[in-house]
C-alpha positions in Angstrom: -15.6 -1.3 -0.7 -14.4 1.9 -0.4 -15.9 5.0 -3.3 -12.7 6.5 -5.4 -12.1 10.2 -6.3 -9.4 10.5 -8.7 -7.2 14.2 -8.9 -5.7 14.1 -12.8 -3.8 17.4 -13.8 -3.3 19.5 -17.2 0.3 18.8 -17.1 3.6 17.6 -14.4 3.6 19.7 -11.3 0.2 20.8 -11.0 0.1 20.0 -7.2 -1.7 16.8 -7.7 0.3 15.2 -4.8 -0.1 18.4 -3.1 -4.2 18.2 -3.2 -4.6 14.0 -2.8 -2.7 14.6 0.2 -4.9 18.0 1.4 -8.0 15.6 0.5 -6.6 13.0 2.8 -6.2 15.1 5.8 -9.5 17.1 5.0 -11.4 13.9 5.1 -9.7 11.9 8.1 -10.5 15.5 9.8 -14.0 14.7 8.8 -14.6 11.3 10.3 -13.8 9.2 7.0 -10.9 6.5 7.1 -9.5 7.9 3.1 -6.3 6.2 1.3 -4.4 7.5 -1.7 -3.3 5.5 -4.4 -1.4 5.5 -7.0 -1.2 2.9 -9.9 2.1 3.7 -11.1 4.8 6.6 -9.9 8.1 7.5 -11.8 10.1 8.8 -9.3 13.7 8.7 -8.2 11.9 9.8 -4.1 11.2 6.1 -2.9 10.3 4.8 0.8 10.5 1.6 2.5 7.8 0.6 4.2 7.8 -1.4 7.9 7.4 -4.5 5.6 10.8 -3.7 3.8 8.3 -2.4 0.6 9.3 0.0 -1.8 7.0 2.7 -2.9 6.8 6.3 -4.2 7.9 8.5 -1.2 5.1 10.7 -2.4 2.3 8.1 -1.7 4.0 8.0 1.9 3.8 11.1 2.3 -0.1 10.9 1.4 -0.8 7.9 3.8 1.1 10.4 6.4 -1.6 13.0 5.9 -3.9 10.4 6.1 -2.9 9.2 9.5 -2.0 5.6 7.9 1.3 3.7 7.9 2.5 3.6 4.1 2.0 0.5 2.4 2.7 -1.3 -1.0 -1.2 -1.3 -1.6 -0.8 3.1 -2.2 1.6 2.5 -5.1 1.7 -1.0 -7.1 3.8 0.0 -9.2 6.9 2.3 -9.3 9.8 3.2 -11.6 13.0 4.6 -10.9 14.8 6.0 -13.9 18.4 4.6 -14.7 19.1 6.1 -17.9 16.7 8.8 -20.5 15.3 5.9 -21.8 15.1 3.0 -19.4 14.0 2.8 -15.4 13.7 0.0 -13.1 10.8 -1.7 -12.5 9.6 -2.3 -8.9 6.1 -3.8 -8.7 4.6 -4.5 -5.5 7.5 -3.4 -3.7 10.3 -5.6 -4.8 12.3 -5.4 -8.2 11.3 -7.1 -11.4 14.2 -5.8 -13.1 15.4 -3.0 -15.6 13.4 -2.1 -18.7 14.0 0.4 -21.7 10.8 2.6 -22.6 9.8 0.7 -25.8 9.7 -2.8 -23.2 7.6 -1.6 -20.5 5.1 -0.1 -22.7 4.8 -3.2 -24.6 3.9 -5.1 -21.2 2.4 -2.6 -19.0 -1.2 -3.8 -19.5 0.0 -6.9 -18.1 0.8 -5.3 -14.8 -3.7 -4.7 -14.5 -4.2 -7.5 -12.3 -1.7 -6.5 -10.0 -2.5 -2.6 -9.8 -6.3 -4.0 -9.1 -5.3 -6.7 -6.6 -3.8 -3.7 -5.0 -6.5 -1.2 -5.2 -9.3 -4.2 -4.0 -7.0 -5.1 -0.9 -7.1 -1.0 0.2 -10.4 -0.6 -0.7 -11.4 -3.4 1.5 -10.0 -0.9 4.3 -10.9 2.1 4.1 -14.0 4.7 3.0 -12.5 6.3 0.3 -9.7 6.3 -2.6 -7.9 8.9 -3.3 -6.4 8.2 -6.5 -3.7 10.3 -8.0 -2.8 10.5 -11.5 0.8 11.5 -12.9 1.4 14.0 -15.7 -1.2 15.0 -18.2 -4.9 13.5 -18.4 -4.8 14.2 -21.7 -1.4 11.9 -23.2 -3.0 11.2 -26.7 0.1 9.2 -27.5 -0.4 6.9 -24.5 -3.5 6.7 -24.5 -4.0 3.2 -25.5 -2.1 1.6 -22.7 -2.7 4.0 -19.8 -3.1 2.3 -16.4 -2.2 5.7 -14.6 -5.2 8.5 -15.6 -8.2 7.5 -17.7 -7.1 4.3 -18.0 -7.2 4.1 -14.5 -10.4 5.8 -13.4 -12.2 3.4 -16.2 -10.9 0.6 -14.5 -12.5 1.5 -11.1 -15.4 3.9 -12.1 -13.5 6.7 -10.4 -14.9 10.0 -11.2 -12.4 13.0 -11.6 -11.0 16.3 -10.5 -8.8 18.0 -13.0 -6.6 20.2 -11.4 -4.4 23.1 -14.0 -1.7 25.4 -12.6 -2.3 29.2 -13.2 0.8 30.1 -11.9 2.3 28.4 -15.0 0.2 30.5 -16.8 -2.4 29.4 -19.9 -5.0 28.0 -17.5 -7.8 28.5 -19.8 -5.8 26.5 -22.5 -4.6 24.1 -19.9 -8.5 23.2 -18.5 -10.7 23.8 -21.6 -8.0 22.0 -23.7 -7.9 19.0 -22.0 -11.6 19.1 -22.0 -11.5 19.2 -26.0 -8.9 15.9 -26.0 -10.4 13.8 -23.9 -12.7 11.1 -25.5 -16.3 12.4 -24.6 -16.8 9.0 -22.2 -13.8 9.9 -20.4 -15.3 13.8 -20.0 -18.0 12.5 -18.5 -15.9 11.6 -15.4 -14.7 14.7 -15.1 -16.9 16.5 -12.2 -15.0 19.6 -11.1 -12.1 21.7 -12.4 -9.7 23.4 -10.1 -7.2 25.8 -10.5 -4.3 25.5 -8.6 -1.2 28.0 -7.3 -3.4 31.2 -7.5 -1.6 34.2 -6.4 -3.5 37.4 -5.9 -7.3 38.7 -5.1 -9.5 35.6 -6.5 -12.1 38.3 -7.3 -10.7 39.1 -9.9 -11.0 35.6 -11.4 -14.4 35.4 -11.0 -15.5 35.9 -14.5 -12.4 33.4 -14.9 -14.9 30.7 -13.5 -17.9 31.5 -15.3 -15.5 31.3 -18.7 -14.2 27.3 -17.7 -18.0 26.7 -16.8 -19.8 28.3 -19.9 -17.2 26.9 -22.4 -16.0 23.3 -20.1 -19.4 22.4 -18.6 -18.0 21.2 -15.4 -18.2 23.1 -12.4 -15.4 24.5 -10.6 -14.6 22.9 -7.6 -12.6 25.6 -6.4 -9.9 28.2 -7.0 -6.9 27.3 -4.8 -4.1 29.7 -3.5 -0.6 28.9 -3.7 -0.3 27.0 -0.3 2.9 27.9 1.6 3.5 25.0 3.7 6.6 22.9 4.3 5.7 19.5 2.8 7.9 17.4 0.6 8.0 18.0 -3.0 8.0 15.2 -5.9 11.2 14.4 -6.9 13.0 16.3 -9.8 10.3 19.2 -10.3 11.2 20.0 -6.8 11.7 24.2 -6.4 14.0 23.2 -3.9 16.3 22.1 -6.0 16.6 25.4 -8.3 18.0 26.8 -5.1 21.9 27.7 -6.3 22.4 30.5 -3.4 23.2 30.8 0.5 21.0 33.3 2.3 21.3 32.3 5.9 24.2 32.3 8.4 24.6 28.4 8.2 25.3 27.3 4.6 24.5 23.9 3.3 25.7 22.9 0.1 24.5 19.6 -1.6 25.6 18.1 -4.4 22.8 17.8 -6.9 24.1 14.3 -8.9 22.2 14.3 -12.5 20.5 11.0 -10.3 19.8 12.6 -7.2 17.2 10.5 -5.4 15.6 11.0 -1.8 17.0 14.7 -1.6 14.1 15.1 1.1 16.9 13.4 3.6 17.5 17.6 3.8 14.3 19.1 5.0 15.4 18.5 8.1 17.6 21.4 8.4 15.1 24.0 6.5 13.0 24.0 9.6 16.2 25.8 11.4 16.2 29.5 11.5 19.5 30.6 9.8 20.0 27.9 8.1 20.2 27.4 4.2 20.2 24.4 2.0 21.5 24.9 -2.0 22.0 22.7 -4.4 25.2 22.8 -6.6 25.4 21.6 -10.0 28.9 23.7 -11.3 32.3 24.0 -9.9 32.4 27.5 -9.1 28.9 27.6 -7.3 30.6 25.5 -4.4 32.5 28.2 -3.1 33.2 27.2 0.5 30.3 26.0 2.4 29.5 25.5 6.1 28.8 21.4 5.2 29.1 19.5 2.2 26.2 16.6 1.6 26.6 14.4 -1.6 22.7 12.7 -1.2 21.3 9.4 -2.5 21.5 8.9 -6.5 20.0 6.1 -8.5 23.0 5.8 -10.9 26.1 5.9 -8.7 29.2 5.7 -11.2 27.3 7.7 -13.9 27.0 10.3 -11.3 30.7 9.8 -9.6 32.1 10.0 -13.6 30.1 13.4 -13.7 31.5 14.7 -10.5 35.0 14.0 -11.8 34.0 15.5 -15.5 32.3 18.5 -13.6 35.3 19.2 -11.5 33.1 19.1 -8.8 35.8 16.3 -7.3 38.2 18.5 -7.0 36.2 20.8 -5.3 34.4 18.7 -2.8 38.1 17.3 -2.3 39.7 20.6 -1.7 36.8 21.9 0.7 37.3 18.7 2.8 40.9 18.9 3.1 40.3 22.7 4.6 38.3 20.8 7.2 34.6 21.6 5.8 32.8 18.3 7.1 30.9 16.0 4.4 28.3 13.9 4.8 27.7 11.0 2.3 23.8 9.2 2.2 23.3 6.0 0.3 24.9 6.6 -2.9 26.6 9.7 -1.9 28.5 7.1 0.7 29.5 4.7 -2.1 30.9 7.8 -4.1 33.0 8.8 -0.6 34.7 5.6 -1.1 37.9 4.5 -2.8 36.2 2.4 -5.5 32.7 1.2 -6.8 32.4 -1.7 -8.9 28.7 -2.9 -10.9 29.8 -6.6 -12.1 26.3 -7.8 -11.6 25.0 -4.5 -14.5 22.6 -3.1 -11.8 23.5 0.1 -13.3 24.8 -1.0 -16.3 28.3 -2.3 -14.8 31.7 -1.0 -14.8 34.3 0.1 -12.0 35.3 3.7 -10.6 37.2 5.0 -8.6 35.4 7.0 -5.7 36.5 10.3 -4.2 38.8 8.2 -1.7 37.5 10.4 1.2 36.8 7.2 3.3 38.2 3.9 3.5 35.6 2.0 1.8 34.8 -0.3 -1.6 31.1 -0.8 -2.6 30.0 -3.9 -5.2 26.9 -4.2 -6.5 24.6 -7.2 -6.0 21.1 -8.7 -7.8 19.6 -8.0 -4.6 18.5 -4.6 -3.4 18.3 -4.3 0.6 15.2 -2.6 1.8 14.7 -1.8 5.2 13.7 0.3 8.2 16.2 1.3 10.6 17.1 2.4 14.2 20.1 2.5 15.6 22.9 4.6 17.2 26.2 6.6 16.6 29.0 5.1 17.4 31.5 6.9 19.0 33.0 9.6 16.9 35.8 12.0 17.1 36.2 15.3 14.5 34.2 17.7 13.8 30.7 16.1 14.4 32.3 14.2 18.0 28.5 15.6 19.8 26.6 13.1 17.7 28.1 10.2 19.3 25.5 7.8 21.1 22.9 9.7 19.6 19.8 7.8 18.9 18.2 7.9 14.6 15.5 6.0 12.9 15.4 5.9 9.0 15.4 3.2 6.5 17.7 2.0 3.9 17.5 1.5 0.2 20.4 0.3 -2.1 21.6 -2.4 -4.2 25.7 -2.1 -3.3 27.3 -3.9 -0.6 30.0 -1.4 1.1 32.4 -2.9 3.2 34.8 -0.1 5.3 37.8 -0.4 7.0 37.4 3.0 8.9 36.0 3.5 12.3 32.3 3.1 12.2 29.8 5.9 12.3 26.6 3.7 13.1 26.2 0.7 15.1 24.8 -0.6 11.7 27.6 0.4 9.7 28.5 3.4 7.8 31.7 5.4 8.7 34.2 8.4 9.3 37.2 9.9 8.9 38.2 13.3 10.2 35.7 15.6 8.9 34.3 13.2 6.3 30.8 11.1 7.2 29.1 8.5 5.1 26.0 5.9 5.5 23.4 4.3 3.5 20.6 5.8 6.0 17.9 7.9 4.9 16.0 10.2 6.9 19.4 10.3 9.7 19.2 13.8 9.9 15.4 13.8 11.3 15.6 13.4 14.5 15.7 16.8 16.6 19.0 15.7 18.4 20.7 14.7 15.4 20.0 17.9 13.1 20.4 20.3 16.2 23.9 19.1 17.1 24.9 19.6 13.7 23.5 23.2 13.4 25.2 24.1 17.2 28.4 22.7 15.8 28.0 24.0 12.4 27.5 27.8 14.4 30.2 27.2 16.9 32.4 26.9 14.1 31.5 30.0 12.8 32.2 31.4 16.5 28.5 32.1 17.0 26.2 30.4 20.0 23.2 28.7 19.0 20.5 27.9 21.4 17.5 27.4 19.5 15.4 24.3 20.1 15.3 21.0 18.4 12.5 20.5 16.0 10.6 17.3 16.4 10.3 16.6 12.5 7.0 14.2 12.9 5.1 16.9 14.6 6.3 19.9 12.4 5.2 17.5 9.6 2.0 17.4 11.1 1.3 21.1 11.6 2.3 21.9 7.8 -0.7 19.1 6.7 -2.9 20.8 8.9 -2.0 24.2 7.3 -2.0 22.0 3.9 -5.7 21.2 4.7 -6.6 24.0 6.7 -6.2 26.3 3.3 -7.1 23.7 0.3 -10.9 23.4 2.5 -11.3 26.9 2.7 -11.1 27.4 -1.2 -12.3 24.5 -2.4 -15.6 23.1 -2.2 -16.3 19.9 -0.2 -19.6 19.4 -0.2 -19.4 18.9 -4.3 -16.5 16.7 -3.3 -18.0 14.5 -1.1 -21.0 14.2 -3.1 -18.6 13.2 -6.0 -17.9 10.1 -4.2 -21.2 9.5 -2.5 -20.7 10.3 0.8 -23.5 12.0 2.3 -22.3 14.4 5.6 
């Protein structure tokens, strides 16, 4: 059986994903065959797995690091909010169905055999867990039914990193406060602080160390910089998506719904010199982009009434009808459409009427389709005519059935009119070909030549982990580490 190290954090966006991940990389670099895991993930970011598996995109990100194929073993448990109050439930991949707050905490407990069956089956496999937590270690209201952090680590004798963000500021409250909360059993796991997101000379935060030491009695495992590296973010924290302004040549605007979900489908086109991605959440912030992408949303009429109260409609309408292309993914497809209709309440029912940008009607179903994909373009005309025959992998994820009576943009489905492009297929913009002939076309619209290179996303995503790993094992200290979960080197 594999020995667990568990990352927990002060509070949400402390870079625990961030570090599980580094740890991952550090320790596959170092001979050791290491798996993340996460009990439970709430996160509208999911992945399909080659089994057709739903999991937290960030724990496939981790397995990525790791040089392992995702699987439902990383992430037992997931929920993807529908409402404030209420998510859906997806345990060991597949859908057990929507629950309100007050309902899954009564019956969470019940889900321990299948977050251990999990965890056993990966530890069977591998050296070492990485086990990440999710928002604070020190919950006191949840206390009682946590499966995620304590809860967690007691149920596998994992000891503990806790990880604080000084870039948020209040690291001292954040570490030596969490300290205080904790029951003093649950302390005792805790066997190195680290301080996350430092900016500046760490010298100066040397006498910073001896303070969390003197008054936490845990040793500080290190004092990590904040890491500049391209690697996906988790879900709505996400900087990316505070990003309301175009500062290159080529700009990218995306819709960001109020349910945005698998906005990642975009990092493809940040690795392209001159190119900018924004996010637009008000009418007059559209302005008129190079390309228009409404992405994947969890709650698709919610979101397609809030375009239409926004105004945003209008806008995305008028900005096609000028001949700016849009692109549609998953949910942003459905809304493309003429009309949506929920009569199953997968999203809590009701019809729409859709932008009306392609020919297309979507009904919901009881059954949400989960797969991976690879396919081709069809052939297209319009704007976006190069991408035709044009080779993509991705999966889909979504509980509508679309059926179109346009010309088709996929040889799996999907379609286009004119200037306007919709499909349920995440990750289409990946591969090099794909997102390159839309940034030449994008700049020969402009009246500018491009000849920069296609980016080949799976080995860019391998040189940020290794920048991700190269810079967490300089500053933190891996001997402590690897002693923390028994491995001798």
């Amino acid at each position: 059986m594999a020995r667990p190290i568990m990352i927990q954090g002060t509070m949400s966006n402390v870079g625990k994903s961030l570090l599980t991940a580094a740890l991952c990389r550090i320790m596959r670099q170092d001979g050791y065959s290491a798996a993340p895991f996460k009990s439970q993930n709430m996160a509208l970011n999911s992945y399909i797995t080659r089994d057709g598996l739903e999991i937290g995109r960030a724990q496939a990100m981790q397995a990525e690091a790791a040089g392992l194929e995702p699987s439902v073993l990383m992430n037992p448990i997931l929920l993807k909010p529908t409402t404030d109050v209420g998510s859906q439930v997806i345990v060991n991949g597949k859908v057990r169905g929507n629950m309100r707050a007050a309902e899954y905490f009564r019956h969470k407990k019940e889900l321990i055999p299948d977050i251990l069956s999990a965890y056993n089956a990966l530890s069977e496999q591998h050296d070492i867990i990485v086990i990440e937590g999710a928002g604070s270690a020190a919950e006191l209201n949840l206390k009682a039914d946590d499966i995620v952090n304590m809860g967690m680590a007691k149920l596998v004798d994992a000891p503990v990193l806790l990880v604080g963000d000084i870039d948020r500021g209040g690291i001292f409250a954040q570490l030596l406060g969490t300290l205080m909360l904790v029951e003093p059993e649950e302390k005792a796991r805790i066997k190195g602080l680290v301080v996350n997101k430092f900016r500046g000379d760490k010298a100066i935060f040397r006498s910073g160390v001896e303070i969390l030491e003197q008054r936490g009695g845990v040793p500080v495992a290190g004092v990590v910089p904040y890491i500049h590296c391209d690697i996906e973010d988790e879900d709505s924290l996400s900087d990316k998506l505070s990003n309301h302004s175009s500062g290159g040549i080529i700009d990218i605007a995306v819709i960001r719904l109020p349910h945005i979900s698998n906005y990642t489908d975009l990092d493809a086109f940040l690795q392209y010199d001159g190119v900018s991605v924004r996010y637009v959440t008000r009418y007059p912030e559209l302005g008129e982009p190079d390309m228009i992408v409404l992405p994947g949303t969890k709650s698709t009429i919610a979101d397609m009434r809030w375009l239409r109260e926004s105004g945003l409609e209008t806008a995305v309408k008028r900005a096609a009808a000028k001949g700016i292309p849009v692109f549609g993914i998953c949910g942003g497809y459905q809304i493309l459409g003429r009309k949506i209709a929920d009569p199953v309440c997968s999203e809590g029912g009701g019809t729409v009427e859709g932008l009306g940008l392609l020919d297309c009607d979507t009904q919901f179903r009881t059954e949400k389709h989960r797969t991976q994909t690879v396919g081709r373009f069809a052939e297209t005309d319009g704007i976006f005519s190069g991408l035709s025959g044009l080779t993509f992998h991705g999966y889909e994820i979504h509980m509508g059935e679309t059926v179109s009576r346009g010309a088709p943009l996929l040889d799996c489905g999907g379609t286009f009119s004119g200037n306007v492009y919709g499909c349920y297929i995440h990750g289409i913009f990946d591969d090099e070909r794909v997102s390159r002939t839309i940034v030449k076309t994008l700049y020969e619209r402009r009246g500018l030549h491009f000849d920069g290179a296609g980016i080949d996303r799976r080995a860019y995503k391998e040189q940020q982990f290794d920048i991700l790993a190269d810079e967490v094992r300089r500053n933190i200290d891996m001997d402590l580490i690897y002693r923390i979960t028994g491995q001798v080197r």
